[in-house]
C-alpha positions in Angstrom: -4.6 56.0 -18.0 -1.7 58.4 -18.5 0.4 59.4 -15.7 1.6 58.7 -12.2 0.1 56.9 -9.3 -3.2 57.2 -10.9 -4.0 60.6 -11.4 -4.8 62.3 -15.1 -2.0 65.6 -15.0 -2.3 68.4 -16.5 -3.5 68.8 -20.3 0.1 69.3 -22.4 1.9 67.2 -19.7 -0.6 64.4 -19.8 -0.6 64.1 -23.4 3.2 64.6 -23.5 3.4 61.6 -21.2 1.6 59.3 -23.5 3.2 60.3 -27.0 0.4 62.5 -28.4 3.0 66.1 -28.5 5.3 66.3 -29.9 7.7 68.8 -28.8 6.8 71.8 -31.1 3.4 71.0 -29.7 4.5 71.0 -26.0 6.4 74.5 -26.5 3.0 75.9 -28.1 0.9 74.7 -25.0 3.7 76.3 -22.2 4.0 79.2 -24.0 0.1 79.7 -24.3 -0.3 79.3 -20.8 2.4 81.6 -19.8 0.8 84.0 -21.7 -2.0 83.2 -19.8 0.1 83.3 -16.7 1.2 87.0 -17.3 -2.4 88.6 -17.8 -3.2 87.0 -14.6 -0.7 87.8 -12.7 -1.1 91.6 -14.7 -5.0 91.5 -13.5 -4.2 90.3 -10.0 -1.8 93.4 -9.8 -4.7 95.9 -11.1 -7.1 94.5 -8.6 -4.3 94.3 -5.8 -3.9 98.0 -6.5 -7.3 98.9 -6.7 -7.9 97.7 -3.0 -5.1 99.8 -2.2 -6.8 102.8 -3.5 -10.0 102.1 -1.8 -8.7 101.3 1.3 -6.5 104.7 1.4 -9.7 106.6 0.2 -12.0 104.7 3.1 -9.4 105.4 5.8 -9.5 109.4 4.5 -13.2 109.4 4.7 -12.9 108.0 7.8 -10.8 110.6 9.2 -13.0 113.3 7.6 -16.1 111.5 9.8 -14.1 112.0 12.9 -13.6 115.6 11.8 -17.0 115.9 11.7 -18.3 114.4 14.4 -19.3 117.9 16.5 -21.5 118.6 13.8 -23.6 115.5 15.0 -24.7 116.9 17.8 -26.0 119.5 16.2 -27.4 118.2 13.4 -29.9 115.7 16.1 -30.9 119.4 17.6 -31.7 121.0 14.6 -32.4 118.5 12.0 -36.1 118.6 11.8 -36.3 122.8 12.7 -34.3 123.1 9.8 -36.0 120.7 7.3 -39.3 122.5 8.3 -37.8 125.9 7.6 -36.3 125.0 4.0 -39.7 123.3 3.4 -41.8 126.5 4.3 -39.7 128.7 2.3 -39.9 126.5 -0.9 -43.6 126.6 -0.2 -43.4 130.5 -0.3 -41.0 130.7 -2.8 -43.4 128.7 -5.4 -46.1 130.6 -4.3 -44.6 133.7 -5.4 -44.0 132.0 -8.7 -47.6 131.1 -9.0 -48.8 134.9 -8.5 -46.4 135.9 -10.6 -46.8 134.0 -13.3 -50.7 134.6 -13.3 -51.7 131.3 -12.5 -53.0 131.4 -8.7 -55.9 129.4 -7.9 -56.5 131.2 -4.7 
């Protein structure tokens, strides 16, 4: 085995160690993995900013919840009046369609 105290390095460097580069060889391998490198450190950036943009947009949201948070109140009081209201008038409203239309069944 190739390499110090036992361990196997890294792929170019381990080859490199025992003869099988040569040095063309090595250049190819370091510059393939900076390449590498770079769109790495490139995607890292992206995602780095894209938890910036969804932290800032969580934290507005947040605030706009706070804003908001009379309406709760009001919304527990009236919730189900409300829903029974828009539900009775959509009842009406496709009755009207119905007779209209000609096609009432009662």
């Amino acid at each position: 085995m190739c390499g110090e105290r036992g361990r196997i390095p890294r792929r170019a460097s381990w080859k490199f160690a025992c003869g099988g580069l040569k040095e063309a060889e090595v250049r190819s391998e370091l510059e393939e993995q900076t390449a590498l490198a770079l769109e790495r450190t490139g995607w890292a950036l992206q995602l780095n900013q894209e938890i910036e943009d969804r932290t800032a947009r969580e934290l507005q949201f947040s605030e706009e919840l706070e804003r908001l948070s009379w309406a709760r109140a009001l919304d527990r009081r009236f919730h189900r009046p409300l829903s029974s209201g828009f539900g009775m008038a959509g009842y009406v409203r496709d009755r009207i369609r119905q007779v209209l239309s000609g096609k009432s069944w009662l």
